[in-house]
C-alpha positions as CSV (number, residue, x, y, z in Angstrom):
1,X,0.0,0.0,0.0
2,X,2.0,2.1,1.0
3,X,4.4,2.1,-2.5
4,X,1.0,2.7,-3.9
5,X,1.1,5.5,-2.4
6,X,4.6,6.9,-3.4
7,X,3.6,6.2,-7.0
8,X,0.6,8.3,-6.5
9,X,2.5,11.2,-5.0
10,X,5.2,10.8,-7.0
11,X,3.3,11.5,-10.0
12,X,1.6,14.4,-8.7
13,X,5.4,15.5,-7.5
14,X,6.9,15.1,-11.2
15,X,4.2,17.8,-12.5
16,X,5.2,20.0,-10.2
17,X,9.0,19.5,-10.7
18,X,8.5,19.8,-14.5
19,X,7.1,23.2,-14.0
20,X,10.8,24.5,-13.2
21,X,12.1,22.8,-16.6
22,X,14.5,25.3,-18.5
23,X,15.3,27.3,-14.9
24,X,18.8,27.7,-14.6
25,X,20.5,24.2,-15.2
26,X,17.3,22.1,-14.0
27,X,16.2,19.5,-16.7
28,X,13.9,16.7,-17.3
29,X,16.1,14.0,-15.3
30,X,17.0,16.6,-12.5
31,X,12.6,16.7,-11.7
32,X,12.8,12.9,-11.5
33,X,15.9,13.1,-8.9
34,X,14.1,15.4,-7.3
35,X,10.5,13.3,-6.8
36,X,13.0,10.1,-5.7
37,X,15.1,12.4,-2.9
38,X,11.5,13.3,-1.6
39,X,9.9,10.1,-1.4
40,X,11.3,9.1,1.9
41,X,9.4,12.5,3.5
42,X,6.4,12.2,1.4
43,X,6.6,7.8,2.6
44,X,6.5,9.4,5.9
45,X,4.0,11.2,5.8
46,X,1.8,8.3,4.2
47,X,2.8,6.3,6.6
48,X,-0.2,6.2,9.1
49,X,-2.7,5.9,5.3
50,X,-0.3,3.1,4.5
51,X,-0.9,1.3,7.2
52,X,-4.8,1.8,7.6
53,X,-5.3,0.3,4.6
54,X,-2.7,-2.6,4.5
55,X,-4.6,-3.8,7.8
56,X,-8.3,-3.3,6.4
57,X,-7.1,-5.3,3.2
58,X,-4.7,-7.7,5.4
59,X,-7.7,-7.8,8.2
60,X,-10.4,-7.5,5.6
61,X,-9.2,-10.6,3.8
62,X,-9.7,-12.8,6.9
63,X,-12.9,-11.3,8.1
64,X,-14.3,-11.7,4.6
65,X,-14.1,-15.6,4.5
66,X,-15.2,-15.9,8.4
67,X,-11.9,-16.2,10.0
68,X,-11.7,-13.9,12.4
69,X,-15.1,-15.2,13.2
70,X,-13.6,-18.8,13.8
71,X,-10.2,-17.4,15.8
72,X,-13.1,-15.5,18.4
73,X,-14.9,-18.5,18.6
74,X,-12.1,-21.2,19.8
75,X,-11.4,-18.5,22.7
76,X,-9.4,-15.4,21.5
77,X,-10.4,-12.8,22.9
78,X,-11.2,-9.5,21.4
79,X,-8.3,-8.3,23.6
80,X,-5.8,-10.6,22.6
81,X,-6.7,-9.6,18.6
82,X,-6.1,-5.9,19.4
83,X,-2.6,-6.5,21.3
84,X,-1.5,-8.7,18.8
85,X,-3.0,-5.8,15.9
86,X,-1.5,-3.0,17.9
87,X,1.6,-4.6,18.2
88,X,2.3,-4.8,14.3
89,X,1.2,-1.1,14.3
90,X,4.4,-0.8,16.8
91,X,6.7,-2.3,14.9
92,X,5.8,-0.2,12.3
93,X,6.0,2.5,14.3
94,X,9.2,2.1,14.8
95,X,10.4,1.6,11.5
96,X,8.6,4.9,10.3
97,X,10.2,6.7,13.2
98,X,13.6,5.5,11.5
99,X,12.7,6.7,8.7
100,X,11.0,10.2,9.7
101,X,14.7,10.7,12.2
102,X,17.3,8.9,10.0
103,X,16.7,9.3,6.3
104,X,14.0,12.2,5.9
105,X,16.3,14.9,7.2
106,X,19.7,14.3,4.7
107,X,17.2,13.4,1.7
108,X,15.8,16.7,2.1
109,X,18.7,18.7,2.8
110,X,20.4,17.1,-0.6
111,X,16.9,17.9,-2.5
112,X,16.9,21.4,-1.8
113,X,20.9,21.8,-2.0
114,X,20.4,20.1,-5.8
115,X,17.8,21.9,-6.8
116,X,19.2,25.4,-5.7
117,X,22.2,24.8,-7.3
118,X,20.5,24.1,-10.8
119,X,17.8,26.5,-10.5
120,X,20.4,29.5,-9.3
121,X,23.3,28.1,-11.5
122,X,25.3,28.3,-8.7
123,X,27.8,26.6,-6.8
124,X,27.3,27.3,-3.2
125,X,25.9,24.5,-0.7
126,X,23.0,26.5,0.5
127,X,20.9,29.7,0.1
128,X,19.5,31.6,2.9
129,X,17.4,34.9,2.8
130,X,16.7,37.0,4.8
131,X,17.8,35.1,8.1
132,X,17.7,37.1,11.6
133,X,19.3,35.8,14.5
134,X,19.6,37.3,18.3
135,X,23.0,37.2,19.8
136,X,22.9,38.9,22.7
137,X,22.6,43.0,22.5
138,X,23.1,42.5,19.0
139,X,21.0,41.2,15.9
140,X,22.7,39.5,13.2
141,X,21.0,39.3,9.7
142,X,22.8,36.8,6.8
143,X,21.6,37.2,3.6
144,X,23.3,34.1,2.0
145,X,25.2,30.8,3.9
146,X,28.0,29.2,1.6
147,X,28.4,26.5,4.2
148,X,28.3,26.4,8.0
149,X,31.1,28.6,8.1
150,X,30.9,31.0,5.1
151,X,29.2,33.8,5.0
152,X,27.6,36.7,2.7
153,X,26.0,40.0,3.2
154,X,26.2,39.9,7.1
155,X,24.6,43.1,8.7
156,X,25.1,43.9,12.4
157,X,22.8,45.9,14.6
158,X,23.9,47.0,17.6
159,X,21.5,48.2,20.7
160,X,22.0,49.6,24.2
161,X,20.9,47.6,27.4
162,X,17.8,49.9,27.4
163,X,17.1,49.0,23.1
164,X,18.0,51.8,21.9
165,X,20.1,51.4,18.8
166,X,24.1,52.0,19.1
167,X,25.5,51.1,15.6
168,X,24.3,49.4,12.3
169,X,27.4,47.2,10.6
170,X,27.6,45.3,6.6
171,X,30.3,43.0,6.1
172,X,30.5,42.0,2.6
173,X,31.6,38.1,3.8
174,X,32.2,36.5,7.4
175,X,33.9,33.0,8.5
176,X,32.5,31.5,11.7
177,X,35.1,29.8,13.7
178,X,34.7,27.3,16.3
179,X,35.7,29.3,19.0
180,X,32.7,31.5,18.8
181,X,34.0,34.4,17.2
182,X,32.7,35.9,14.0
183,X,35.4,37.3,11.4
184,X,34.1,40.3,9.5
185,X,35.2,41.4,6.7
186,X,35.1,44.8,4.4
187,X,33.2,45.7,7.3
188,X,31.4,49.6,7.2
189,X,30.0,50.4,10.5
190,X,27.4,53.3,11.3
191,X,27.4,54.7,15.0
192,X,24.4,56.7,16.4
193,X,25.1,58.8,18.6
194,X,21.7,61.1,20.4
195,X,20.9,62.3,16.9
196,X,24.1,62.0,14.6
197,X,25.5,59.4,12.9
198,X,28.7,58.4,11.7
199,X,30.1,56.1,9.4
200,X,33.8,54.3,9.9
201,X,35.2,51.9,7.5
202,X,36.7,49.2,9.3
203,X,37.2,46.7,7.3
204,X,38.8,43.6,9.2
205,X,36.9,43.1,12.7
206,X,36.6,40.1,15.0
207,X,33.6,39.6,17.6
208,X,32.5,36.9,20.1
209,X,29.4,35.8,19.1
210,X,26.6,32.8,20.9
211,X,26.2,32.0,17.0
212,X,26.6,28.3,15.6
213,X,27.2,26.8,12.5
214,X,25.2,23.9,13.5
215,X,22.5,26.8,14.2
216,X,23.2,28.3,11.0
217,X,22.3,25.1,9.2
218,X,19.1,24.7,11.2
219,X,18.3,28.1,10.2
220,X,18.4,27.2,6.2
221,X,16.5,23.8,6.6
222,X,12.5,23.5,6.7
223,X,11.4,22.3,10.4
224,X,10.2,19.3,8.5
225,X,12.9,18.3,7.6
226,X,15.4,18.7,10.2
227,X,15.8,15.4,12.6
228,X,13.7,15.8,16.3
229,X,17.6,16.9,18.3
230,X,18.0,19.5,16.0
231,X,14.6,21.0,16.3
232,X,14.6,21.3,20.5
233,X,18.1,22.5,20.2
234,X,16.6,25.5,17.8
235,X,13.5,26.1,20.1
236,X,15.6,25.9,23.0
237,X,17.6,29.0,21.3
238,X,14.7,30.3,20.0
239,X,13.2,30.4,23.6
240,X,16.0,31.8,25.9
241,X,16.2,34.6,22.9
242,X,12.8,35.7,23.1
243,X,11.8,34.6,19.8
244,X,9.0,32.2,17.9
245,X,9.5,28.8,18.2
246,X,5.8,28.1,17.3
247,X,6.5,26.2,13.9
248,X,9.4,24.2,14.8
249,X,7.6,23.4,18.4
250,X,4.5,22.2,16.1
251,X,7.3,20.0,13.9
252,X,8.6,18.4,16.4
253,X,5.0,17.2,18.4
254,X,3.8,16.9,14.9
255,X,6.3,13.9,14.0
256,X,5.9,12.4,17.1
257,X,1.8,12.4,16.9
258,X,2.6,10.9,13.3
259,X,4.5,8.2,14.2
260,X,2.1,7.3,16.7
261,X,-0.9,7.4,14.6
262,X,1.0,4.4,12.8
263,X,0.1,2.1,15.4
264,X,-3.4,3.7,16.1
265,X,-3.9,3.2,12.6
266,X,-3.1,-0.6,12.6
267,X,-5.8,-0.5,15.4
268,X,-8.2,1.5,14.2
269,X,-8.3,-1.0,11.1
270,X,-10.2,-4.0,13.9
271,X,-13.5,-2.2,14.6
272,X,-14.1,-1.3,10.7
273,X,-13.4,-5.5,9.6
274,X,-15.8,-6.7,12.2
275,X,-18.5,-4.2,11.3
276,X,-20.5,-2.7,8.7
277,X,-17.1,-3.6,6.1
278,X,-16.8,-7.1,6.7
279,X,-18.9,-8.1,3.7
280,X,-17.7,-5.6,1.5
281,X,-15.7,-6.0,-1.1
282,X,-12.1,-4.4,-1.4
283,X,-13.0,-1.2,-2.9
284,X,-15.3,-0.4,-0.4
285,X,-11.9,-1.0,2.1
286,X,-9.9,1.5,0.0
287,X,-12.6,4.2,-0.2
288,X,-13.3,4.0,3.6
289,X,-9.1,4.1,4.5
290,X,-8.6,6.9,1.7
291,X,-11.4,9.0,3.2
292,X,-10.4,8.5,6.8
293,X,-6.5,9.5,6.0
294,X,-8.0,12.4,4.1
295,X,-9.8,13.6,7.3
296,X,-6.7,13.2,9.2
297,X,-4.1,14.9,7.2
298,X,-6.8,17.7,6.4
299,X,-7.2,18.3,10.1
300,X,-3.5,17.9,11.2
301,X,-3.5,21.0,8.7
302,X,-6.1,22.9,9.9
303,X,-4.7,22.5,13.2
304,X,-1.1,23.6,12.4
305,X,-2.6,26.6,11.2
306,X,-4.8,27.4,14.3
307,X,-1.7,27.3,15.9
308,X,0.2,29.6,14.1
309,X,-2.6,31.9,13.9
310,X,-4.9,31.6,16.5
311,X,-1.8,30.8,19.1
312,X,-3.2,27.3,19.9
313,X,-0.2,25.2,22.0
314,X,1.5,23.4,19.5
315,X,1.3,20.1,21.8
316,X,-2.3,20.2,21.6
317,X,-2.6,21.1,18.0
318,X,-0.4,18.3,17.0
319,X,-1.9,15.2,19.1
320,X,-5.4,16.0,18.7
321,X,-5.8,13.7,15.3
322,X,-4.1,11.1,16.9
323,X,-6.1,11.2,19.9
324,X,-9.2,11.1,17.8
325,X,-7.8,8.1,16.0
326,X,-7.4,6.5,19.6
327,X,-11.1,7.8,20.6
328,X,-12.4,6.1,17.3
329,X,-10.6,2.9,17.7
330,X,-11.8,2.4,21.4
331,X,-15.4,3.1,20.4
332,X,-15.4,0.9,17.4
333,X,-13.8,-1.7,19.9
334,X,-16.5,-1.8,22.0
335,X,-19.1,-1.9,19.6
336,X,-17.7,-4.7,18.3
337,X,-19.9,-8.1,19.6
């Protein structure tokens, strides 16, 4: 089911690679790379679907020629059915959470790498636009990162203890070192000073900085895509600097309420076989999974977005379609005679 799936997406990916055909140095064969580096995040995300239907066609199959029936009725309990279905929902729990931690994150960092590259004609590892960044009294916008370390168009902007602003600086490139300092070059400062201003060319200047390559990186890679350490470390700088950590907050809760709706789906797949679809036919299966993994990527959506905009806690926003697969599957469980 679940490579179903990927062909299905895949497709609908390829269109939308093809529409950047002719861009810089991006061809025909760089959209397919570029619909096969994102199939392990868009496998991911099918996951939970995946699985909901694999167990209503695995499930269905038995029910369908009264075996199920026959397992209840030399003793095995209802109980015992749904440890031993929840169980296989586990495991594959387990193997999407390796896949969500371990191959998502450098798939998608080498997809959007390739594709800037092509699409820029350029050789630098990475792109970033517009990036801000607290470091203590000072706030450090980069308008471009070569690599962790390299860096273009760095402006500097100074402020007093009480935030009023002391000096503005551009340096025309910047190395980060690993002893936290910065290493400005061509650097032009501005000064303010009550209500004049005066500008100093510097060139060569050196500061201590909280900055981190490691930081830098996280900075130029999608919350979906970077791997569940990397996303606390950020919020835990985004926090102690006063800034939003909303979105990577709702990344992080959102993967792990994925992951778990794996195995609620395998479960959820028990009521649905001994009920109203244990006659019907497979079709009527795959309309019933498709619509219910519709529903629950439509409101993990919605949900993400009340939480940006509305300021819903991101904890909540991300568990509560998982916890309404869990209310569903205990229900249908106990309807089940």
């Amino acid at each position: 089911m679940l490579l179903v799936l990927l062909a299905l997406s895949g497709f609908i990916n390829l269109v939308d690679q093809l529409e950047d055909v002719g861009v810089g140095r991006f061809q025909t064969m760089d959209a397919v790379f570029m619909v096969l580096f994102q199939w392990p995040r868009h496998g991911f995300d099918l996951f939970p679907m995946a699985v909901l239907l694999g167990a209503m066609f695995g499930l269905g199959g038995l029910a369908g020629h009264s075996e199920l029936i026959a397992v209840r009725a030399i003793g095995v309990s209802l109980a015992r059915l749904s440890w031993a279905t929840l169980l296989t929902g586990i495991v594959l729990a387990i193997l999407a959470a390796v896949i969500g931690e371990f191959v998502v994150p450098p798939a998608e960092r080498f997809a959007q790498t390739y594709k800037s590259e092509l699409l820029e004609d350029k050789t630098t590892v990475s792109r970033l636009a517009g990036a801000w960044f607290r470091d203590g009294n000072r706030i450090v916008n980069i308008l471009q990162i070569e690599d962790q370390a390299q860096l273009a168009g760095v402006y500097t902007y100074q402020f007093e203890p009480d935030g009023s602003l002391l000096e503005v600086g551009r340096a025309a490139s910047a190395e980060l070192t690993g002893d936290s300092t910065l290493k400005l070059e061509n650097y032009r400062v501005t000064r303010v000073d009550d209500e004049v201003a005066s500008a100093q060319q510097i060139g060569h200047l050196e500061i201590s900085t909280e900055l981190a390559g490691d930081l830098l990186e996280s900075s130029v890679v999608p919350p979906e895509s970077m791997d569940a350490a990397s996303l606390l470390e950020y919020v835990d700088y985004l926090k102690s600097n006063d800034l939003q950590s909303v979105r990577y907050e709702l990344a992080f809760w959102s993967r792990m309420a994925n992951i778990a709706a794996v195995a609620l789906m395998a479960l959820l797949a028990l009521p649905f076989v001994f009920g109203t679809l244990r006659s019907g036919g497979q079709g009527v299966r795959l309309l019933a999974g498709v619509l219910i993994g519709v529903v629950f990527f439509l409101a993990g959506g919605a949900l993400a977005d009340s939480a940006t905009v509305y300021g819903l806690s991101p904890i909540v926003a991300a568990w509560i379609p998982a916890m309404l697969l869990l209310v569903a599957a205990m229900v249908g469980l106990a309807r089940v005679r």
